[in-house]
DODREN-591014 format. One record per residue (C-alpha): residue in three letters; x, y, z. Coordinates in nm, 4 decimals. Layout:
- ALA / X / Y / Z
...
END
This chain:
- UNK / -7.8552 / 0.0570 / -5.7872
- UNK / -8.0514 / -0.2354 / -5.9874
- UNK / -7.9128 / -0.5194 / -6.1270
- UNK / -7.9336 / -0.4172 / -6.4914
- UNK / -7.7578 / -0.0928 / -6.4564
- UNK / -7.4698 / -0.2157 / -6.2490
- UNK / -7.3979 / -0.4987 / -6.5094
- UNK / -7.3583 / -0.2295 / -6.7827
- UNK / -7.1330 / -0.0496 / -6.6179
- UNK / -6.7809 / -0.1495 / -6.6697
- UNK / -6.5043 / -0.0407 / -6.4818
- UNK / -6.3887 / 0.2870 / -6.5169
- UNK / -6.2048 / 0.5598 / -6.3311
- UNK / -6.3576 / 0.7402 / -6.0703
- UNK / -6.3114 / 1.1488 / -5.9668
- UNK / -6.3791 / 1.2637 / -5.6237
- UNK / -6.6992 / 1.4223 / -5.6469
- UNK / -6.8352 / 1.6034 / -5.3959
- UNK / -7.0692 / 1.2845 / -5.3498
- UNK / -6.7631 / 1.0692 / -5.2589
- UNK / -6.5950 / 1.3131 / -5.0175
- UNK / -6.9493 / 1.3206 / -4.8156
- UNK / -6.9397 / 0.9719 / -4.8121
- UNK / -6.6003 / 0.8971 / -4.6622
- UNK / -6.6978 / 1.1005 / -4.3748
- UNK / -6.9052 / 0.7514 / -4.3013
- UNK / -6.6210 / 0.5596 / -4.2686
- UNK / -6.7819 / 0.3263 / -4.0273
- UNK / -6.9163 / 0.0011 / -4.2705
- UNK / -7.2306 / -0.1383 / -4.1532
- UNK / -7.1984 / -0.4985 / -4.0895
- UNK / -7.5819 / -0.5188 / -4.1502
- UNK / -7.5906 / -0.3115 / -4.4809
- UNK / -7.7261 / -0.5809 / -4.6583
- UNK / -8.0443 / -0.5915 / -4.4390
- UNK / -8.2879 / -0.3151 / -4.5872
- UNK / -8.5277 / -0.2669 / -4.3499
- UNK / -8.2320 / -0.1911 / -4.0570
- UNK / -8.0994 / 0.0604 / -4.3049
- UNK / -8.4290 / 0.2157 / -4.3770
- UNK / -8.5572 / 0.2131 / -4.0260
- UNK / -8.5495 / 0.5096 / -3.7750
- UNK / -8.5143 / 0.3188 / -3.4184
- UNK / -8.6244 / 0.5791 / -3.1291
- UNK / -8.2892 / 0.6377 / -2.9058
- UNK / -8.4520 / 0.8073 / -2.5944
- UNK / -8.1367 / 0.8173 / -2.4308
- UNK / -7.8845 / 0.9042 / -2.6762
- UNK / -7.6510 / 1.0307 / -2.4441
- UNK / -7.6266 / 0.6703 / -2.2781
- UNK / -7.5894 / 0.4970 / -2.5934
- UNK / -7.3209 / 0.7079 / -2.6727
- UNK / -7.0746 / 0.6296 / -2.3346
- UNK / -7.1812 / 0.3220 / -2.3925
- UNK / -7.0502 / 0.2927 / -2.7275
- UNK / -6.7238 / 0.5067 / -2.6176
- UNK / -6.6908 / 0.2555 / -2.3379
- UNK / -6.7368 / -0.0387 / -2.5872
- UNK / -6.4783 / 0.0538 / -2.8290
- UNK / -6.2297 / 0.1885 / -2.5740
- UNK / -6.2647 / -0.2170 / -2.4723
- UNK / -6.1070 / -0.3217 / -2.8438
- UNK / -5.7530 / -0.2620 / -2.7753
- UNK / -5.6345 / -0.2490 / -2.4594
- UNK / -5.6241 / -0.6821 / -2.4738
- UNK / -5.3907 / -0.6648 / -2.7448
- UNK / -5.1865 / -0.3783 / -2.6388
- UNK / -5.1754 / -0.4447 / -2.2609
- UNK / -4.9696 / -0.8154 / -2.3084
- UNK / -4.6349 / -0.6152 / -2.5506
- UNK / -4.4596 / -0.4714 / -2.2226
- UNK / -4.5000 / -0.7292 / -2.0116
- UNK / -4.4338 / -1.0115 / -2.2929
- UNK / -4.0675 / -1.0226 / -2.1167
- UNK / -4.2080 / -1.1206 / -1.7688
- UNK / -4.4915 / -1.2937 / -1.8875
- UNK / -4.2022 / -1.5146 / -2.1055
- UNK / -3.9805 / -1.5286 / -1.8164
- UNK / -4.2111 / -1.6547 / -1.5761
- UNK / -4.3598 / -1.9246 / -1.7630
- UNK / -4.0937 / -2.0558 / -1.9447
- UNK / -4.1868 / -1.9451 / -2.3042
- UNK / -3.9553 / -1.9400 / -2.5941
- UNK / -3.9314 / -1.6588 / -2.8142
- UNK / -4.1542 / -1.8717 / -3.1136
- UNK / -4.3808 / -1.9378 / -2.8373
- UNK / -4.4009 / -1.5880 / -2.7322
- UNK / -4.4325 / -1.5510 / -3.0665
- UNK / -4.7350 / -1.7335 / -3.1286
- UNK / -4.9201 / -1.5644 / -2.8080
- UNK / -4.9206 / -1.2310 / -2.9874
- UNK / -5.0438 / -1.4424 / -3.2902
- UNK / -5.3370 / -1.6022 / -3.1881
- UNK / -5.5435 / -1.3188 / -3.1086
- UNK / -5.4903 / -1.0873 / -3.4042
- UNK / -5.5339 / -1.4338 / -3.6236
- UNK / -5.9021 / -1.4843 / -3.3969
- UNK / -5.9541 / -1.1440 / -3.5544
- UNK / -5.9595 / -1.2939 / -3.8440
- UNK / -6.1073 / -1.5715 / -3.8233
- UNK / -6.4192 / -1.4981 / -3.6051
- UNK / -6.4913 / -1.1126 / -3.8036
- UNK / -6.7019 / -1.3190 / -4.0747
- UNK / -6.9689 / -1.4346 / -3.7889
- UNK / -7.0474 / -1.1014 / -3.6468
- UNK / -7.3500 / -1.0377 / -3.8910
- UNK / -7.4718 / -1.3803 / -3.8592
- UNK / -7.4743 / -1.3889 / -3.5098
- UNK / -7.6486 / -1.0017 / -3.5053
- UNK / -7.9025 / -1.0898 / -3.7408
- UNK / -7.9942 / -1.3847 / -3.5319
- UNK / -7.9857 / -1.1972 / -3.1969
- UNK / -7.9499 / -0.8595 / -3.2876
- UNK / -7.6672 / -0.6760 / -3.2721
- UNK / -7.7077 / -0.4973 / -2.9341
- UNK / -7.7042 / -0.8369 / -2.7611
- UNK / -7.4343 / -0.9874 / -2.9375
- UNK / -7.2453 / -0.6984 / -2.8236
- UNK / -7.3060 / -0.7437 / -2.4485
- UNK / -7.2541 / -1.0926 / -2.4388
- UNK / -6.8746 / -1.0625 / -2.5945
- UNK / -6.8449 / -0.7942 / -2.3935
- UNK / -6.9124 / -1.0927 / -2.1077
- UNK / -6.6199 / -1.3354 / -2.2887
- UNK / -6.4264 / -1.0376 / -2.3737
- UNK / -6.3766 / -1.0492 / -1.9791
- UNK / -6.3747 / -1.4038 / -1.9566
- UNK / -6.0758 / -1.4153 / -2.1917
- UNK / -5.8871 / -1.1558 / -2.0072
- UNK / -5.9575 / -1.3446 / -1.6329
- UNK / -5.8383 / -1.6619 / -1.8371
- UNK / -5.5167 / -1.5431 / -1.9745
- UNK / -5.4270 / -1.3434 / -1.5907
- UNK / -5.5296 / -1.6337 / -1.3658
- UNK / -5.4774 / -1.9444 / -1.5206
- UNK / -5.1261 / -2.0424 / -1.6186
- UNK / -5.0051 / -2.1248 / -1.9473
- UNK / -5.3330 / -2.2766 / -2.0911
- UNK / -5.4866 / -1.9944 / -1.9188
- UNK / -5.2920 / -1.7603 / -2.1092
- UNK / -5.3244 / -1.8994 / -2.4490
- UNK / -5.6717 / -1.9954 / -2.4203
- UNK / -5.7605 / -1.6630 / -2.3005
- UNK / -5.5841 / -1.4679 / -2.5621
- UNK / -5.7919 / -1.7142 / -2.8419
- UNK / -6.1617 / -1.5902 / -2.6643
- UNK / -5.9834 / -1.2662 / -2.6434
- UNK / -5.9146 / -1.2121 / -2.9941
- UNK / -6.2316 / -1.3606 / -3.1036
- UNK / -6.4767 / -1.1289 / -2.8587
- UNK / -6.2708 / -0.8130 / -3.0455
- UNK / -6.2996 / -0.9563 / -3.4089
- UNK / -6.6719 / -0.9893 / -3.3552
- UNK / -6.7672 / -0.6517 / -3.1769
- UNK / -6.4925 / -0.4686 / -3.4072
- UNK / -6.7396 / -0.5411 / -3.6521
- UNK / -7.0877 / -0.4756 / -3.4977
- UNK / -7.0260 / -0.1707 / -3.3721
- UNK / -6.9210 / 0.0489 / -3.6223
- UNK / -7.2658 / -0.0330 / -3.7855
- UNK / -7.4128 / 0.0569 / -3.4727
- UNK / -7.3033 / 0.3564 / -3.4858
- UNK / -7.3987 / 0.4541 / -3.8197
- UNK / -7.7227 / 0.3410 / -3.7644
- UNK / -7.8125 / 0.5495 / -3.4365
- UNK / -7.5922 / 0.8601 / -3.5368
- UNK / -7.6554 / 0.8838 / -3.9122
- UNK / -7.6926 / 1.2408 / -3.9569
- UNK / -7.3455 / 1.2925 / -3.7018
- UNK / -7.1631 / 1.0042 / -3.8647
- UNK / -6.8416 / 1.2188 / -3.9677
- UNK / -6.7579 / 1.3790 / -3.5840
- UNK / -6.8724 / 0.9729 / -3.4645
- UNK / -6.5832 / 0.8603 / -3.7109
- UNK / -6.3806 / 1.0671 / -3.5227
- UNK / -6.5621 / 0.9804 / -3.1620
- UNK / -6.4484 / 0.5958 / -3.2448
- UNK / -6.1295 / 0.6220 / -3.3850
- UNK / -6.0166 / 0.8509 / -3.0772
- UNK / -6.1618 / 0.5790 / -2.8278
- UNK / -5.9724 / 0.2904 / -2.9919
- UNK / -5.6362 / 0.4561 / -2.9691
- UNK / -5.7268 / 0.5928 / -2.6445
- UNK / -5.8115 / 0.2368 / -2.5307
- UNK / -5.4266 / 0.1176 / -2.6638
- UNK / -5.2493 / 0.3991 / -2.5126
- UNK / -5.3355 / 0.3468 / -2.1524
- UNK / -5.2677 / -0.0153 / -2.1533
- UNK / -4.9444 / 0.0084 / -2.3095
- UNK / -4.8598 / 0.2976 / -2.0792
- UNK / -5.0198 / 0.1863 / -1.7627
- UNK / -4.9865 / -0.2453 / -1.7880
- UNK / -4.6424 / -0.2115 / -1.6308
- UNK / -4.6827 / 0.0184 / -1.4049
- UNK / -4.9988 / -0.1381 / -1.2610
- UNK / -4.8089 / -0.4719 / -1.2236
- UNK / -4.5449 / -0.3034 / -0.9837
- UNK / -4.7570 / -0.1468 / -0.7960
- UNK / -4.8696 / -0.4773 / -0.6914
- UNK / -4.5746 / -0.6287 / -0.6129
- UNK / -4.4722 / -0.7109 / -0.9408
- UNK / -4.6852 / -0.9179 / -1.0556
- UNK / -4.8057 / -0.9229 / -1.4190
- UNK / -5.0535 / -1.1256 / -1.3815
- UNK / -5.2496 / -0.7807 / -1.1849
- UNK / -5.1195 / -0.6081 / -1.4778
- UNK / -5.3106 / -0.7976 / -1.7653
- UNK / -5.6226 / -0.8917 / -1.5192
- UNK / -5.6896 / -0.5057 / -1.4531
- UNK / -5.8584 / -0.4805 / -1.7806
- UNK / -6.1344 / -0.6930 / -1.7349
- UNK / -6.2881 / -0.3753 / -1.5482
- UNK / -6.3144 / -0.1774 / -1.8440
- UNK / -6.4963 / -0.4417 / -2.0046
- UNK / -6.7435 / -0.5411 / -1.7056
- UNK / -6.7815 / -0.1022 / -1.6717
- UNK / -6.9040 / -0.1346 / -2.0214
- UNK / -7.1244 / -0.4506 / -2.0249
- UNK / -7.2955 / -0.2707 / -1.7363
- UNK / -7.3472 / 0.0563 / -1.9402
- UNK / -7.4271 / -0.0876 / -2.2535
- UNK / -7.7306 / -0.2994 / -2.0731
- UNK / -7.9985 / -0.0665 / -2.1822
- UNK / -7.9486 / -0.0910 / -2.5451
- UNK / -8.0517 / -0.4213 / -2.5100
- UNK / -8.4143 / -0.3699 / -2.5089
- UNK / -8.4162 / -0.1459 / -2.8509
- UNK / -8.5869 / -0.2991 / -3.1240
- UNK / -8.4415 / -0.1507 / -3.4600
- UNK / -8.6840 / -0.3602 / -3.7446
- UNK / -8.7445 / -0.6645 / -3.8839
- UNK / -8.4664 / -0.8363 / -4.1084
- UNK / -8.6698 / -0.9901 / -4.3670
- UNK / -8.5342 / -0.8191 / -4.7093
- UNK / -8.1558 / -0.8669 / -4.7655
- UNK / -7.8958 / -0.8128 / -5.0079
- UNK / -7.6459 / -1.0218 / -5.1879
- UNK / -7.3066 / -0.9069 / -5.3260
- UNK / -7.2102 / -1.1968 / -5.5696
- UNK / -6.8466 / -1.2634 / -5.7327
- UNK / -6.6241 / -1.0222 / -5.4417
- UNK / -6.4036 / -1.3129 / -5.4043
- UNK / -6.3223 / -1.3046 / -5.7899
- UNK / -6.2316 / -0.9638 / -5.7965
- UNK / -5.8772 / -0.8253 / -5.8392
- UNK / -5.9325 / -0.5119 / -5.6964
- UNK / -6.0933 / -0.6652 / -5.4116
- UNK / -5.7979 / -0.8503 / -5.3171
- UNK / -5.5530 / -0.5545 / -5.3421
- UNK / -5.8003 / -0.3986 / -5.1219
- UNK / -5.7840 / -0.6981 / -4.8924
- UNK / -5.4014 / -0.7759 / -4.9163
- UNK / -5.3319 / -0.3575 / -4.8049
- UNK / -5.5904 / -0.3698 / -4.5174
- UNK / -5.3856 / -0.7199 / -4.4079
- UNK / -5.0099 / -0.6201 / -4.4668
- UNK / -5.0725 / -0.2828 / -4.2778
- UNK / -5.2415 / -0.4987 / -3.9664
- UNK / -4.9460 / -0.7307 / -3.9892
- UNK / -4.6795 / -0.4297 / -3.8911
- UNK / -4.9549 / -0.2517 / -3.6315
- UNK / -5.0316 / -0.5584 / -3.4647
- UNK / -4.5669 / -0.6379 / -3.4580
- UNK / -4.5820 / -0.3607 / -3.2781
- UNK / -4.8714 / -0.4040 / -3.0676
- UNK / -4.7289 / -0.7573 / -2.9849
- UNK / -4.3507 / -0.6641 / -3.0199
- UNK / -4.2383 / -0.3117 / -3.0013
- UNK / -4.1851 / -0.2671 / -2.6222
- UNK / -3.9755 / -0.6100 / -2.6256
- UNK / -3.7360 / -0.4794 / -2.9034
- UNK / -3.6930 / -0.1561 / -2.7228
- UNK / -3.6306 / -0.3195 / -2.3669
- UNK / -3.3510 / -0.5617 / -2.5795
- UNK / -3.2552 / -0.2093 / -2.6733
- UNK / -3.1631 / -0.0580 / -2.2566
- UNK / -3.5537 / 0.0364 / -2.2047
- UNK / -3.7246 / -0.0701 / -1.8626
- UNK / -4.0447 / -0.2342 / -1.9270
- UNK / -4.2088 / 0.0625 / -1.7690
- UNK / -4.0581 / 0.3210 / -2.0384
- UNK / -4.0805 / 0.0854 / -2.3611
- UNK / -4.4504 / 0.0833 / -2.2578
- UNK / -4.4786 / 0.4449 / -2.2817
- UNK / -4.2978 / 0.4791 / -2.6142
- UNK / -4.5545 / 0.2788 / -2.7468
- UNK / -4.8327 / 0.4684 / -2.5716
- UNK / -4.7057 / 0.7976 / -2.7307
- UNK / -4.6474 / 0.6338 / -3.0726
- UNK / -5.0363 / 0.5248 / -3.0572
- UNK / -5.1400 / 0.8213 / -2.9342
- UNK / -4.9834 / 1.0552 / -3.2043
- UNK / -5.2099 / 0.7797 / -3.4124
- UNK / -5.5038 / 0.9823 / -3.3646
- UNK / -5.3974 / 1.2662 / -3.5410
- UNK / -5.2920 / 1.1271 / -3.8513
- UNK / -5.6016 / 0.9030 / -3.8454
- UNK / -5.8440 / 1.2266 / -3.8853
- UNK / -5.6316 / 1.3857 / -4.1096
- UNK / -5.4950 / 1.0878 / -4.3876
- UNK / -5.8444 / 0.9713 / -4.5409
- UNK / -5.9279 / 1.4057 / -4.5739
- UNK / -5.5684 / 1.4892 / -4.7478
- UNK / -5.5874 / 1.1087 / -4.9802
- UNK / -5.9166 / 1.2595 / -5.1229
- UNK / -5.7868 / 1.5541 / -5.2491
- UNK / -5.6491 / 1.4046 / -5.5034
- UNK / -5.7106 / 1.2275 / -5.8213
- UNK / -5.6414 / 0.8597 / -5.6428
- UNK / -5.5112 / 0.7544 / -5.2713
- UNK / -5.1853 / 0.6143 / -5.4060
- UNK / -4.9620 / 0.8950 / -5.3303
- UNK / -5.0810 / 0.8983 / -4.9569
- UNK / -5.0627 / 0.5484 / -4.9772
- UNK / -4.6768 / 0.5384 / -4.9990
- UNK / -4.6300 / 0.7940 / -4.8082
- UNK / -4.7788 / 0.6851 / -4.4946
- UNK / -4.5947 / 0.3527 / -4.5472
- UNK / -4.2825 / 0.5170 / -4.5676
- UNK / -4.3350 / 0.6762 / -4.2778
- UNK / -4.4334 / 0.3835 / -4.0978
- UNK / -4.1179 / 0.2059 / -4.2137
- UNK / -3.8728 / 0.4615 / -4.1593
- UNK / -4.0740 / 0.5039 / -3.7780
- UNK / -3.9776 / 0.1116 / -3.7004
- UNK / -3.6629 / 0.1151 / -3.8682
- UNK / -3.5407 / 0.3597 / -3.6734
- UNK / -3.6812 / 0.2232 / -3.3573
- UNK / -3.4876 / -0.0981 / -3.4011
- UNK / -3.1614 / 0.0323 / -3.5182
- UNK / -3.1253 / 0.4411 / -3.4980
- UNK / -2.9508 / 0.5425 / -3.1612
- UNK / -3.1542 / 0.5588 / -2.8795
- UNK / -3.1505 / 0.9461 / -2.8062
- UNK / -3.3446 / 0.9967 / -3.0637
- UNK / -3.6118 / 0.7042 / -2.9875
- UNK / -3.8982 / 0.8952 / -2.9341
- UNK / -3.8643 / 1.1272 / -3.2799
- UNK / -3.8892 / 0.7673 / -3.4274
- UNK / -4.2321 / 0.6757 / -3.2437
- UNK / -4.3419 / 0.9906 / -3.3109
- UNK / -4.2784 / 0.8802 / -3.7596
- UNK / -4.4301 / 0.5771 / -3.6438
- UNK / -4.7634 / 0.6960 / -3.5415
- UNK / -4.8341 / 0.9279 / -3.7748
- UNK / -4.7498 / 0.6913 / -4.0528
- UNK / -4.9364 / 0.3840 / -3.8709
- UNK / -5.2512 / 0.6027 / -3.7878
- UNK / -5.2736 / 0.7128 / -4.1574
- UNK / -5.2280 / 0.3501 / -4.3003
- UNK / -5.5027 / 0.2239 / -4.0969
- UNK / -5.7406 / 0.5276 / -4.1487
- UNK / -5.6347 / 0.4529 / -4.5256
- UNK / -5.7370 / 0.1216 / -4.5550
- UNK / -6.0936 / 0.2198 / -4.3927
- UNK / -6.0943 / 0.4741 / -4.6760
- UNK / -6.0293 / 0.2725 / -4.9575
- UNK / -6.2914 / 0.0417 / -4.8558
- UNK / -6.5672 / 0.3154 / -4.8827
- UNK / -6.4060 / 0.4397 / -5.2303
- UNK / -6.4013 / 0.1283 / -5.3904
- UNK / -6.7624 / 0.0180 / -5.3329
- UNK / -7.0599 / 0.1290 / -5.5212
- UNK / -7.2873 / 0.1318 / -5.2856
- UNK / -7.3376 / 0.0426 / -4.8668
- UNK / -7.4291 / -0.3181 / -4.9626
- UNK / -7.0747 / -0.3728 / -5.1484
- UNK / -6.8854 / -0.1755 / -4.8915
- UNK / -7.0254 / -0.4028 / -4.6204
- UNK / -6.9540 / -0.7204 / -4.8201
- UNK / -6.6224 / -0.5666 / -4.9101
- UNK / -6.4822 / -0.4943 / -4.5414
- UNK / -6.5798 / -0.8077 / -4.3859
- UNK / -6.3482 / -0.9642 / -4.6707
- UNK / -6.0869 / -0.7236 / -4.6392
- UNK / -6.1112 / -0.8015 / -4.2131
- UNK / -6.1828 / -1.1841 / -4.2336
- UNK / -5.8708 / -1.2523 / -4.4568
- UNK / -5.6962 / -0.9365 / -4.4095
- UNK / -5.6447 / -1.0106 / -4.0235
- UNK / -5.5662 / -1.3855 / -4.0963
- UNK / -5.2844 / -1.2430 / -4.2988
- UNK / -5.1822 / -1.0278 / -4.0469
- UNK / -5.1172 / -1.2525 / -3.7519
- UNK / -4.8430 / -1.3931 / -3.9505
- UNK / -4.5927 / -1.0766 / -3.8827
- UNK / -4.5713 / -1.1452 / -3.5138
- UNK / -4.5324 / -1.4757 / -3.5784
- UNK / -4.2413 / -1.4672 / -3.8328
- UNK / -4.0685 / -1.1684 / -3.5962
- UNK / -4.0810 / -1.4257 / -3.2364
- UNK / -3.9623 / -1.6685 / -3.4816
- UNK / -3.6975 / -1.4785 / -3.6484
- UNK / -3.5812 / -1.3593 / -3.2735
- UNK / -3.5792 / -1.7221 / -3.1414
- UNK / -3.3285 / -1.8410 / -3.4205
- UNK / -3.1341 / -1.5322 / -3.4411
- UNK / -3.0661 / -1.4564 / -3.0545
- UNK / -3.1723 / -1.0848 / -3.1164
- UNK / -3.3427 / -0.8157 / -3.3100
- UNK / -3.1197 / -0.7033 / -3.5605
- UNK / -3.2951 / -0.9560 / -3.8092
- UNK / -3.6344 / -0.8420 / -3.7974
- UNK / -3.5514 / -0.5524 / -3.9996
- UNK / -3.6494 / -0.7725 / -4.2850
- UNK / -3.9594 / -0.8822 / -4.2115
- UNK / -4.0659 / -0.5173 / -4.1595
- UNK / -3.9400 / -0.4338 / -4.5204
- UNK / -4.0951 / -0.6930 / -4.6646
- UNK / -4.4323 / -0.6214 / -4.5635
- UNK / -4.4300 / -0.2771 / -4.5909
- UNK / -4.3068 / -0.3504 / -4.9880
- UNK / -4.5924 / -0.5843 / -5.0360
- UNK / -4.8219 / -0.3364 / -4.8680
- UNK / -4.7001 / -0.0393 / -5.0847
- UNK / -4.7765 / -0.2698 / -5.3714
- UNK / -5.0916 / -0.4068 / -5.3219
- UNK / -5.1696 / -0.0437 / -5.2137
- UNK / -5.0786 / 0.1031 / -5.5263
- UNK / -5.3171 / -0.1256 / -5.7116
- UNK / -5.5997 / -0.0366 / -5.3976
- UNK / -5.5473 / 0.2789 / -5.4354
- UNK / -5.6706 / 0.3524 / -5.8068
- UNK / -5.9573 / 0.5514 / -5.8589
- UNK / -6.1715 / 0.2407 / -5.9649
- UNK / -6.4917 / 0.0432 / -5.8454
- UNK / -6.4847 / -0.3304 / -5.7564
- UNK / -6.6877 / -0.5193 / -6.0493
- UNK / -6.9590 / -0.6860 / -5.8473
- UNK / -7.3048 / -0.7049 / -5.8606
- UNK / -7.5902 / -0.6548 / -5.5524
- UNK / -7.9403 / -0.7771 / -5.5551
- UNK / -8.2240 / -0.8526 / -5.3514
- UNK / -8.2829 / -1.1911 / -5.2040
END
């Protein structure tokens, strides 16, 4: 799309052609969208069954550091001495690194390329995780920082990656990579615990144990390194995103739904332990909850298209969501795992959502890209502020009963920013070659 027809178009309300369903089965953004000659090249994959365990591998590596810390957040506290703000802050820090470090993943792959950047977080991806297991309190604060910030960074690149190298598959690699990242949660959630008593106890085996996943897939994804995929010497420029209403509703839904994921990432098996749960089964309800995530994930952006807009699906998967962690912290306990069940159906559709909306409301691949590395970069800055506010909230109160709030308020913001997100419009910006 030139310059002079996208400033005569005004915005206006959009139908779901047949055109715009095709396209949300490319859900994956391209962090390099905006370089034309990587979009318009055809690299030569002459072993595309390695590339794709190694990109299974890689994204089964973006989780399992946030999700493996939640059931042993009691122990970890207890041993070290850390208060509940403090805890609190620990489950912060790498969701805000999300954040914070998303915006240099396409700098950093158009100066090395994105296959190498990819290896070498892979490399402080493990770094973090021996940092935060071996190392004491520094250690464990320090390593959850490099954590966070290795995940922000490949979260980013490979997505693109795979759009590139599977273009005419991208739909069934949509679902490939959103069944790897829940797959990646699950089993640390469910198998963090376990691990640490197996070995005496100690959960310091229980958060180090990842750091083979991550060297398994450094070692795998060593052969992409040699590809060359084009030069990177025409670009594009997406001018006035930041001014943009719609791009901030866009922004503020991707961030509120993060902030109540990554509570329960970060604080789900502690509320259900305060609740009578061992650390062992707490970590199992959330293993199920993320599991049942996979489902709704496939099946929320397909059902939100059907329709004239996405706002309908919109509040319903947030009311699902709430109703899921309401009744986790307060229903009775029989019926806990009916609860996690609500909870990951609504939590896999808000996230699969907000991936949708960010395809929808872009014009074109160059917008789209521009538009989710906005909606990550302040989006996940947003969202570390849940767990925050909830080991806060818990270290004034004495217990869990308060928290309650905090998950109504977000999920009201999120159902309102979402409603505004989720009109059929386009974001009013403008691309052009540089």
């Amino acid at each position: 799309m030139n310059l002079e027809t996208e400033k005569s178009m005004s915005r206006h309300e959009i139908s779901t052609t047949p055109k715009r369903s095709a396209e949300l089965e490319e859900l994956l953004i391209d962090a390099e969208a905006d370089d034309e000659q990587v979009q318009q090249g055809h690299p030569l994959v002459r072993r595309p069954w390695l590339l794709l365990l190694g990109l299974i591998l890689v994204a089964l590596n973006l989780r399992p550091a946030l999700s493996s810390m939640a059931p042993l957040l009691s122990e970890v506290s207890k041993s070290l001495g850390l208060s509940a703000a403090q805890a609190g802050l620990l489950t912060t820090l790498p969701v805000l690194c999300l954040g914070l470090f998303a915006p240099l993943a396409p700098i950093l792959a158009r100066r090395f390329g994105a296959e190498r950047v990819v290896l070498g977080i892979l490399l402080t991806l493990a770094g973090g995780i021996i940092l935060r297991s071996s190392f004491g309190e520094i250690g464990l604060f320090a390593g959850s920082v490099l954590g966070g910030a290795s995940i922000g960074i490949v979260g980013v690149l490979l997505p693109g990656i795979v759009k590139r190298d599977f273009a005419k598959h991208a739909g069934t690699m949509t679902g490939v990579y959103t069944m790897a990242l829940c797959l990646g949660a699950a089993m640390a959630a469910g198998t963090s615990v376990p691990l640490s008593e197996h070995f005496g106890g100690d959960w310091k085996v229980g958060l180090g144990f990842w750091v083979i996943p991550a060297l398994v897939a450094a070692l795998f994804w060593l052969p992409q390194v040699g590809q060359k995929h084009g030069a990177h010497n025409v670009a594009y420029r997406v001018r006035g995103l930041l001014r943009d209403p719609l791009a901030w509703q866009v922004t503020l839904y991707m961030g509120l739904q993060s902030s109540l994921a990554y509570i329960v990432f970060g604080w789900l098996p502690s509320i259900l332990i305060g609740r009578g749960l061992t650390p062992t089964q707490a970590g199992l309800v959330l293993s199920g909850s993320v599991i049942i995530q996979l489902a709704s994930s496939l099946a929320a952006p397909w059902l939100a298209t059907r329709g004239k807009d996405q706002r309908l699906a919109i509040v319903v998967v947030m009311a699902l969501t709430l109703g899921g962690l309401l009744g986790c912290l307060y229903a009775p306990i029989e019926g806990l795992w009916g609860w996690a069940i609500l909870l990951g159906l609504g939590q896999g559709g808000t996230f699969s959502l907000a991936l949708t909306l960010i395809v929808l409301r872009s014009r074109d691949s160059h917008v789209a890209a521009n538009l989710s590395s906005m909606s990550q970069g302040f989006g996940y800055t947003l969202a570390s502020m849940g767990p925050f506010a909830v080991g806060v909230v818990h270290d004034w109160t004495g217990g869990w009963n308060a928290v309650g709030w905090i998950f109504g308020i977000i999920g009201a913001g999120a159902i309102i920013a979402g409603l505004g997100a989720g009109r059929a419009l386009y974001v009013q910006v403008q691309s052009e070659k540089i």
